[in-house]
C-alpha positions in Angstrom: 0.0 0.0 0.0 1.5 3.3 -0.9 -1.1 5.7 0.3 0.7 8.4 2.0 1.4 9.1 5.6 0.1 12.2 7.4 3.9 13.0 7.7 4.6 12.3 4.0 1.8 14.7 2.9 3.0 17.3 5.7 6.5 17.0 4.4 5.2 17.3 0.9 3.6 20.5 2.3 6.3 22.3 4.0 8.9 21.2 0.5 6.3 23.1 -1.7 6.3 26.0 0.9 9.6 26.4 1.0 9.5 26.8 -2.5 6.9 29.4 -2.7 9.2 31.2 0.4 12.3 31.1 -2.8 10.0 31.7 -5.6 8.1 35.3 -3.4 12.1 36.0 -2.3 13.0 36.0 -6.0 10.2 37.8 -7.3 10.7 40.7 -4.4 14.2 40.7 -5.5 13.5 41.4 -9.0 10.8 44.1 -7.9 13.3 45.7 -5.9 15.8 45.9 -8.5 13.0 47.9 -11.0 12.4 50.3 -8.5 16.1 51.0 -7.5 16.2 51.4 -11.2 13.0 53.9 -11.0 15.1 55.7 -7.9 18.2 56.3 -10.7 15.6 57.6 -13.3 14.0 59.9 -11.1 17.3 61.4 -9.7 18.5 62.0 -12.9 15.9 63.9 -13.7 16.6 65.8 -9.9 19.6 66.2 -10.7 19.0 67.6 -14.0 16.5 69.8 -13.3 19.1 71.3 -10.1 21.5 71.9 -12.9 19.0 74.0 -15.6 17.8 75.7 -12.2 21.3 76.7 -11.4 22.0 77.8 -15.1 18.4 79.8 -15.1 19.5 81.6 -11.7 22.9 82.4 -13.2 20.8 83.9 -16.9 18.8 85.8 -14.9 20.8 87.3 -12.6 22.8 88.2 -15.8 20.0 89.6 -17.6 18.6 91.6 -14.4 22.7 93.3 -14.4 22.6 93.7 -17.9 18.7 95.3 -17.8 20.1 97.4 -15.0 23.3 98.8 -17.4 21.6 99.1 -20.5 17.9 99.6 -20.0 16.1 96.4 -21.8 18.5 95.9 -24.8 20.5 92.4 -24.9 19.1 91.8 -21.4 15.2 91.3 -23.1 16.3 88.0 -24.7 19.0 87.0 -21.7 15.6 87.7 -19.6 13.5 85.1 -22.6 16.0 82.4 -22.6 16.7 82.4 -18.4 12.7 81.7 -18.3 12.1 79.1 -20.7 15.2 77.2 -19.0 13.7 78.2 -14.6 10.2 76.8 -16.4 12.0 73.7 -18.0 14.5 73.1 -14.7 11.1 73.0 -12.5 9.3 70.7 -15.3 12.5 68.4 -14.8 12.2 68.7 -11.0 8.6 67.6 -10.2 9.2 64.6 -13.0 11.8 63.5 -10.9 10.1 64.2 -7.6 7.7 62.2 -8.8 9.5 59.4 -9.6 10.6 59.1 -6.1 7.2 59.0 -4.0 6.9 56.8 -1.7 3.6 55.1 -3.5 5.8 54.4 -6.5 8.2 52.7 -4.9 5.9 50.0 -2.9 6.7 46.3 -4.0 2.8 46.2 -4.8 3.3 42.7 -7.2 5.2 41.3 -4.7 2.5 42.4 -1.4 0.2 41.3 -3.1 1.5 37.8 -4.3 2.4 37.0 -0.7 -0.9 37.9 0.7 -2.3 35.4 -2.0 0.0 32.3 -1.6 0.3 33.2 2.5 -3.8 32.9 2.1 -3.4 29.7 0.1 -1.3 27.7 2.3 -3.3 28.4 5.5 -6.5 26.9 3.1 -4.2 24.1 2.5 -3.2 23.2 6.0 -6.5 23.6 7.1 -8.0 21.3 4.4 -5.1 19.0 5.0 -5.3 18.7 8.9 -8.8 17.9 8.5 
């Protein structure tokens, strides 16, 4: 007779949890890997939005010296270009801010994979104990 033993079938159990304990490990290691990946993205975009911010500061205050000295000439378009490149350093700012919330970088797949097979295997003890 080969019908199996309460301890084969519990062993048979706790081989395919372990399993499931690699296989959720695995997939919230690759999750985590996409969002350190997100985190880069995102502070390049900080970072590049710091730098057109810094430049924009620098036209301006150029174009405000030059306004001053020359009474709107040279300093209209230095006054032009320092704006378009403040408006596109903040556009580059809140992209990359946004990249970096907090939501965006919850291991959602992951969450909610383990609440799934954590809910399975206690429906599967259960049903198995009794």
């Amino acid at each position: 007779m080969n019908t199996p033993t309460i301890f084969d079938t519990l062993r048979s159990l706790l081989e395919d949890s372990l399993e499931l304990v690699r296989k959720e490990i695995e997939l919230a290691r690759t999750e985590v890997q996409e969002k350190l990946g997100q985190v880069q993205q995102g502070l390049t975009f900080v970072f590049a939005g710091l730098l057109l911010v810094a430049v924009a500061i620098f036209l301006l205050a150029q174009a405000f010296v030059a306004w001053l000295a020359i009474y709107l000439g040279p300093a209209g378009a230095a006054l032009v270009t320092g704006g378009v490149v403040l408006v596109l350093g903040f556009i580059a700012l809140y992209v990359g801010a946004s990249y970096l919330k907090a939501k965006n970088l919850k291991p959602v797949r992951t969450i909610r994979a383990t609440t799934e097979n954590a809910h399975r295997l206690k429906e599967t003890f259960h049903d198995k104990i009794q």
